[in-house]
N, C-alpha and C positions, 0 to 999 in steps of 0.2 A: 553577765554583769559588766564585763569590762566596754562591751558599746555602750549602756549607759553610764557607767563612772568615766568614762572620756578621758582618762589618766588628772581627774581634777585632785588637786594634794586632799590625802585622809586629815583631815583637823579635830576633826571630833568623832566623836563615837556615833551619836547621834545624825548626821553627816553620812557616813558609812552606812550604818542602817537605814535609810532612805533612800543610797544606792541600791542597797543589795533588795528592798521592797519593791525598788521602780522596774527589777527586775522579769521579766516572765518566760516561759522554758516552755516553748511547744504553743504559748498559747494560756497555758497557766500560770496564775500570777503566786508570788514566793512571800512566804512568810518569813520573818526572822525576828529575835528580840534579843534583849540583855541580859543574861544572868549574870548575874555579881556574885555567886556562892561563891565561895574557897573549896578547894578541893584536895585533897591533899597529894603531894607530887612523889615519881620515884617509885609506885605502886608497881613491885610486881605480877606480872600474872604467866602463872605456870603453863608449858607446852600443852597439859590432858586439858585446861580451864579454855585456851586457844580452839584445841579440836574439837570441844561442844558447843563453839558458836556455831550459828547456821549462818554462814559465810559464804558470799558468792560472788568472785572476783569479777568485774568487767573485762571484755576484752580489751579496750582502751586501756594500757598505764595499770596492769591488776594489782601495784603493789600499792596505788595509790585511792584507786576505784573500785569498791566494792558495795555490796548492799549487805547489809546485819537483820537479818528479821527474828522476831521474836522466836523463843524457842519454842518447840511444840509441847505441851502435854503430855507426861506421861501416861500413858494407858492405864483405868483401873483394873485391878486384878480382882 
Protein backbone atom coordinates (compact mmCIF):
# COMPACT_ATOMS: atom_id res chain seq x y z
CA UNK A 1 0.00 0.00 0.00
CA UNK A 2 2.58 2.56 0.84
CA UNK A 3 4.03 2.59 -3.33
CA UNK A 4 0.64 3.33 -4.10
CA UNK A 5 -0.45 5.98 -1.24
CA UNK A 6 2.97 7.84 -2.32
CA UNK A 7 2.98 9.51 1.36
CA UNK A 8 -0.15 11.70 -0.38
CA UNK A 9 -1.83 13.50 3.00
CA UNK A 10 -5.09 11.00 4.38
CA UNK A 11 -7.97 13.71 3.82
CA UNK A 12 -10.70 11.50 3.76
CA UNK A 13 -11.86 8.40 4.43
CA UNK A 14 -12.86 7.82 1.28
CA UNK A 15 -9.36 8.76 -0.17
CA UNK A 16 -7.75 6.04 1.95
CA UNK A 17 -9.99 3.48 0.92
CA UNK A 18 -9.18 3.88 -2.72
CA UNK A 19 -5.44 3.66 -1.61
CA UNK A 20 -5.67 0.67 0.24
CA UNK A 21 -8.29 -0.91 -2.98
CA UNK A 22 -5.51 0.29 -5.77
CA UNK A 23 -3.66 -1.96 -3.73
CA UNK A 24 -2.61 -5.79 -4.91
CA UNK A 25 -0.42 -8.38 -2.84
CA UNK A 26 1.19 -11.08 -5.06
CA UNK A 27 -0.91 -10.12 -7.82
CA UNK A 28 -4.18 -10.17 -5.99
CA UNK A 29 -6.22 -7.32 -5.72
CA UNK A 30 -7.58 -6.08 -1.78
CA UNK A 31 -10.70 -5.51 -0.74
CA UNK A 32 -11.65 -3.05 1.95
CA UNK A 33 -14.68 -1.13 3.18
CA UNK A 34 -16.22 1.10 6.04
CA UNK A 35 -17.77 0.04 8.94
CA UNK A 36 -19.22 2.62 11.17
CA UNK A 37 -20.56 0.19 13.93
CA UNK A 38 -19.78 1.14 17.57
CA UNK A 39 -18.14 -1.19 19.32
CA UNK A 40 -17.77 -1.15 22.73
CA UNK A 41 -14.14 -0.42 24.12
CA UNK A 42 -11.82 -1.84 27.21
CA UNK A 43 -13.43 -5.49 26.53
CA UNK A 44 -11.55 -7.84 28.44
CA UNK A 45 -10.59 -11.20 27.23
CA UNK A 46 -9.38 -13.79 29.66
CA UNK A 47 -5.80 -15.79 29.24
CA UNK A 48 -8.02 -19.70 28.67
CA UNK A 49 -10.54 -17.23 25.82
CA UNK A 50 -6.82 -16.31 24.23
CA UNK A 51 -5.58 -20.02 24.25
CA UNK A 52 -8.73 -21.21 22.20
CA UNK A 53 -7.95 -19.06 19.35
CA UNK A 54 -6.44 -20.89 16.47
CA UNK A 55 -3.63 -18.50 16.25
CA UNK A 56 -0.58 -18.59 14.04
CA UNK A 57 1.99 -16.10 14.54
CA UNK A 58 4.26 -15.12 11.43
CA UNK A 59 7.58 -15.30 11.41
CA UNK A 60 7.88 -11.57 10.45
CA UNK A 61 7.12 -9.21 13.66
CA UNK A 62 4.83 -12.32 15.50
CA UNK A 63 3.46 -9.94 17.85
CA UNK A 64 2.19 -7.97 15.18
CA UNK A 65 1.44 -10.80 12.37
CA UNK A 66 -0.44 -13.39 12.75
CA UNK A 67 -3.34 -15.37 10.98
CA UNK A 68 -6.82 -16.07 13.32
CA UNK A 69 -8.71 -18.96 11.49
CA UNK A 70 -12.02 -20.01 12.29
CA UNK A 71 -12.38 -22.44 15.01
CA UNK A 72 -12.74 -26.08 14.32
CA UNK A 73 -15.91 -28.03 15.04
CA UNK A 74 -16.27 -29.79 17.76
CA UNK A 75 -16.59 -33.54 17.17
CA UNK A 76 -20.09 -35.13 17.60
CA UNK A 77 -20.31 -37.75 20.27
Amino acid sequence: MSINWAGQPLRSLEALLGWVRGTTVGGAGVTAGLDRATYPTKVKVSNAEMKRLDLERHEDCPAWNYTISPRRPKPLK
